[in-house]
N, C-alpha and C positions, 0 to 999 in steps of 0.2 A: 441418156434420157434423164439421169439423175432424180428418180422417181421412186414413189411407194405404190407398188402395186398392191390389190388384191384380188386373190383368186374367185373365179365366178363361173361356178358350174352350172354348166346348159341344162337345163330341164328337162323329163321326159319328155320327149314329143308327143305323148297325149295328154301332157299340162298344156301344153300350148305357151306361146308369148304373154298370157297373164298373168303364169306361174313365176315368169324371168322380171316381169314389175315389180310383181308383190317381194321378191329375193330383194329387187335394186331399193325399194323400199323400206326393205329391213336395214341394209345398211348406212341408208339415209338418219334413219333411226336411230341407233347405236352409233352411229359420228357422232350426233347430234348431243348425246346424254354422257359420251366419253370426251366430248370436248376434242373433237377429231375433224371439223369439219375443215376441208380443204386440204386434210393429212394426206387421203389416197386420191394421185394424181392418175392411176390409168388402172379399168381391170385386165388381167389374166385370164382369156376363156379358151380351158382347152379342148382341142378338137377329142370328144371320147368313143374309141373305138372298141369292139369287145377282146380280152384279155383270157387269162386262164381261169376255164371254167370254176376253180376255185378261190373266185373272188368274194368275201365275206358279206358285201352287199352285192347281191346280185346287180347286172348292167342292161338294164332297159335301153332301148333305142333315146338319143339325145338329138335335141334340137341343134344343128350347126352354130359353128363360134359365128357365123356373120348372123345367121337370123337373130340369133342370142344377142347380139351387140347391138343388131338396127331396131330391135325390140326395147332398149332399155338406152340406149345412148342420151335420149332427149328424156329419160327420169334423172339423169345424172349430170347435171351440166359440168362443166370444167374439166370432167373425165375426159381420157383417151382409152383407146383398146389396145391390145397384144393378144396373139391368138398364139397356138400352137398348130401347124400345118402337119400331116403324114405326109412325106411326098411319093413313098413307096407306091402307091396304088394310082398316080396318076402321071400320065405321061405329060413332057414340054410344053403341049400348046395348051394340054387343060391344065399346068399350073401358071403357065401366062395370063390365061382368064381367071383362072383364080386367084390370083395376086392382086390384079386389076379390080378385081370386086372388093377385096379384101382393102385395100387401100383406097381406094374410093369411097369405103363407108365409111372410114374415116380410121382405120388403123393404123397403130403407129407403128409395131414392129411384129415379126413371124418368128415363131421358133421354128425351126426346120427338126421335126424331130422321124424315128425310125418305125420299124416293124413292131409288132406288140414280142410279147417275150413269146408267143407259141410258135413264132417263124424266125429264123438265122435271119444273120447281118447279113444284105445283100440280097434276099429274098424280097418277091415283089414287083410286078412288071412295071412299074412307073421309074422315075429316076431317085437314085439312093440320098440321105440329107445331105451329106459332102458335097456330093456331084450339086445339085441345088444352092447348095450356100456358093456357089462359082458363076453356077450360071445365070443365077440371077440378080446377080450383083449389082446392076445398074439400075434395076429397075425395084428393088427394097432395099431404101436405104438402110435399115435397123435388122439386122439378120442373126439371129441366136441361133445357140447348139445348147443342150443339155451339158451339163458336167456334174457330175456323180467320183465327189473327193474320193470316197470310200472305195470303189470299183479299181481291180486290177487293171496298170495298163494303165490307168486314165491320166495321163502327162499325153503319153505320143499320142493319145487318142483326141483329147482338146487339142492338142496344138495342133494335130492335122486337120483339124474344124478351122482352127483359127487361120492357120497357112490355106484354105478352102475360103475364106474369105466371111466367116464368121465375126459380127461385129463385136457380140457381147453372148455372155452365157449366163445361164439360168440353173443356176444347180437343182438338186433333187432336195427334198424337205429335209434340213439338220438338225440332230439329235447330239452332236459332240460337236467340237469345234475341227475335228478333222481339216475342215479346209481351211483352216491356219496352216497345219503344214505341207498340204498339198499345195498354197499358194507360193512359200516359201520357194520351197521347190522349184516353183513353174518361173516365179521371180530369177529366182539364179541361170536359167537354165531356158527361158525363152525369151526372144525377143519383143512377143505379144505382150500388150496391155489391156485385153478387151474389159469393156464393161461388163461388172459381174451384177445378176439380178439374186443378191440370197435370198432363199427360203426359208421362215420359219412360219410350225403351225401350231396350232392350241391343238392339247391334247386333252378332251372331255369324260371323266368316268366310264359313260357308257362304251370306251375302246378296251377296259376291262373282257368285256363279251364280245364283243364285234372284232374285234384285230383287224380294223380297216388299213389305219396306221402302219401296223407290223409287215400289212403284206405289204403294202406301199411301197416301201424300203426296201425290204428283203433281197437279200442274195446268198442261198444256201451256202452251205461251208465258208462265208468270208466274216472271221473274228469282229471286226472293227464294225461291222453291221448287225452281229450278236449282242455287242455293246452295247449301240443304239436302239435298237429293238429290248432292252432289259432296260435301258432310262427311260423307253417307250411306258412299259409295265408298269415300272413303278410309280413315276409322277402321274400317272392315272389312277392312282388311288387315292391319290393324296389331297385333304382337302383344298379351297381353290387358293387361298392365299398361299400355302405350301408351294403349289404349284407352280403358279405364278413366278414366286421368288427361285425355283431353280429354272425356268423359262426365261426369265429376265437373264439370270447368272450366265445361262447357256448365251444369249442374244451380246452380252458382254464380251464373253472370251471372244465370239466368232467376229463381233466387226470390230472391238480392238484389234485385234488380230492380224485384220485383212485390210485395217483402211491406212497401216502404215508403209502399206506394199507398192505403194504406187495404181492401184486398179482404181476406175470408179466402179463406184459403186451404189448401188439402189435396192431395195428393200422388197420381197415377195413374202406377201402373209398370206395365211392358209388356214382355213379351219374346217377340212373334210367332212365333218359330220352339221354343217349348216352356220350361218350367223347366231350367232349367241350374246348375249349379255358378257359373259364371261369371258368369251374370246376378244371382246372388243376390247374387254377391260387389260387383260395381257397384251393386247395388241398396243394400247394407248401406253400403258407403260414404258413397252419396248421403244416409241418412237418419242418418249420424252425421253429417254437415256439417250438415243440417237439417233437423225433422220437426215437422209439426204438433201430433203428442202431446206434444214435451215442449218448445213455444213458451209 
């Protein structure tokens, strides 16, 4: 796809479709005064289900990634879409029809992603991401897994994504450059080259209090996300040029890193706590150091 994505969270469903304008509008915006316009070629809208009651902002009912896309597509011309799909909760024929809508409305590509973390792998009466990334091969062309460098296990776990027929992955949002050497790794040691969609996101003062971020991430007892979660902490105090400049730093190591590997690669930016001034600015930064459009 060789693209910048950004990410675009559904609205309450009782904002309604004018809530999802006024958001695509914001970033209209902020292209516009960052000197970005034409940067981000597709948003990221994912499907949001409810998680562990101990979510930092509470999780109101969301408008679907397709209403959310045919709501705002025509404010955004030259964009494409990417959704994230559960496929757990829905059986063969309803992801048939759900593909078909999804693709019809003009999306480019599906993450095929799992249960929320309150329910086991494999939990779920619909059919599991694997089994999905196989079966529906023919019929979407652009088929993601998550990959999460940091997570035990995650070599045989992408690659059995990717041997599932997995086109490209979407890692989880970077805080170190970990997947330098998880790519290394996977380089030596798999035959896969899929498209890698990295993650990075602006991390705003107010995650200070809210620990949106921190749960994000989180995977108790695993050191390497203790890390991530304390670079979380601290560049969130830090005034925004500070910030910035180890934001940048970070953005450096991870795609030097990973675009000597052989993978393509494509860009996912994130700013969890809404469009900002200041995220655009970190954002604009990042893709004048490096972008897939004009690699």
């Amino acid at each position: 796809m060789n693209t910048v994505a950004l990410e675009f969270v559904p609205p309450n469903l009782e904002d309604g479709p004018a809530k999802a304008v006024e958001e695509a509008h914001k970033i209209l915006e902020h292209s516009k005064a960052m000197a970005m316009e034409g940067a981000i070629k597709h948003l990221m809208i994912p499907g949001m289900i409810e998680e562990d009651p101990d979510r930092p902002v509470p999780m109101r009912p969301k408008m679907d990634p397709l209403d959310t896309w045919n709501a705002v597509k025509s404010e955004l011309p030259g964009m494409k879409g990417l959704c994230t799909q559960v496929t757990a909760f829905l059986n063969q024929d309803q992801l048939t029809q759900r593909f078909d809508s999804l693709l019809g409305a003009g999306m480019d590509g599906i993450i095929f992603v799992g249960v929320p973390r309150t329910m086991a792998d494999g939990e779920g009466s619909g059919v599991a991401p694997t089994d999905a990334l196989n079966i529906f091969a023919d019929q979407v062309p652009n088929r993601g897994a998550i990959l999460i460098p940091t997570r035990d296990s995650e070599f045989g776990r992408f690659n059995f994504k990717c041997n599932q027929g997995a086109t490209f992955g979407m890692t989880q949002l970077l805080f170190s450059d970990a997947l330098v050497g998880f790519l290394q790794d996977f380089a030596k040691n798999s035959e896969h080259r899929p498209e890698l969609l990295i993650s990075f996101g602006f991390v705003p003062k107010i995650e200070t209090r809210v620990n949106l971020i921190n749960w994000l991430i989180q995977d108790p007892g695993n050191p390497l996300v203790e890390k991530e979660q304390a670079f979380v902490s601290r560049i969130a105090e830090l005034p925004l040029k500070e910030k910035k400049k180890e934001l940048l730093d970070l953005y450096r190591r991870v795609v030097d890193g990973a675009r000597e590997l052989g993978f393509p690669l494509s860009i996912h930016l994130e700013a969890p706590y809404g469009f900002t001034k200041p995220a655009f600015e970190t954002f604009a930064e990042m893709l004048a150091y490096w972008s897939p459009n004009k690699s």
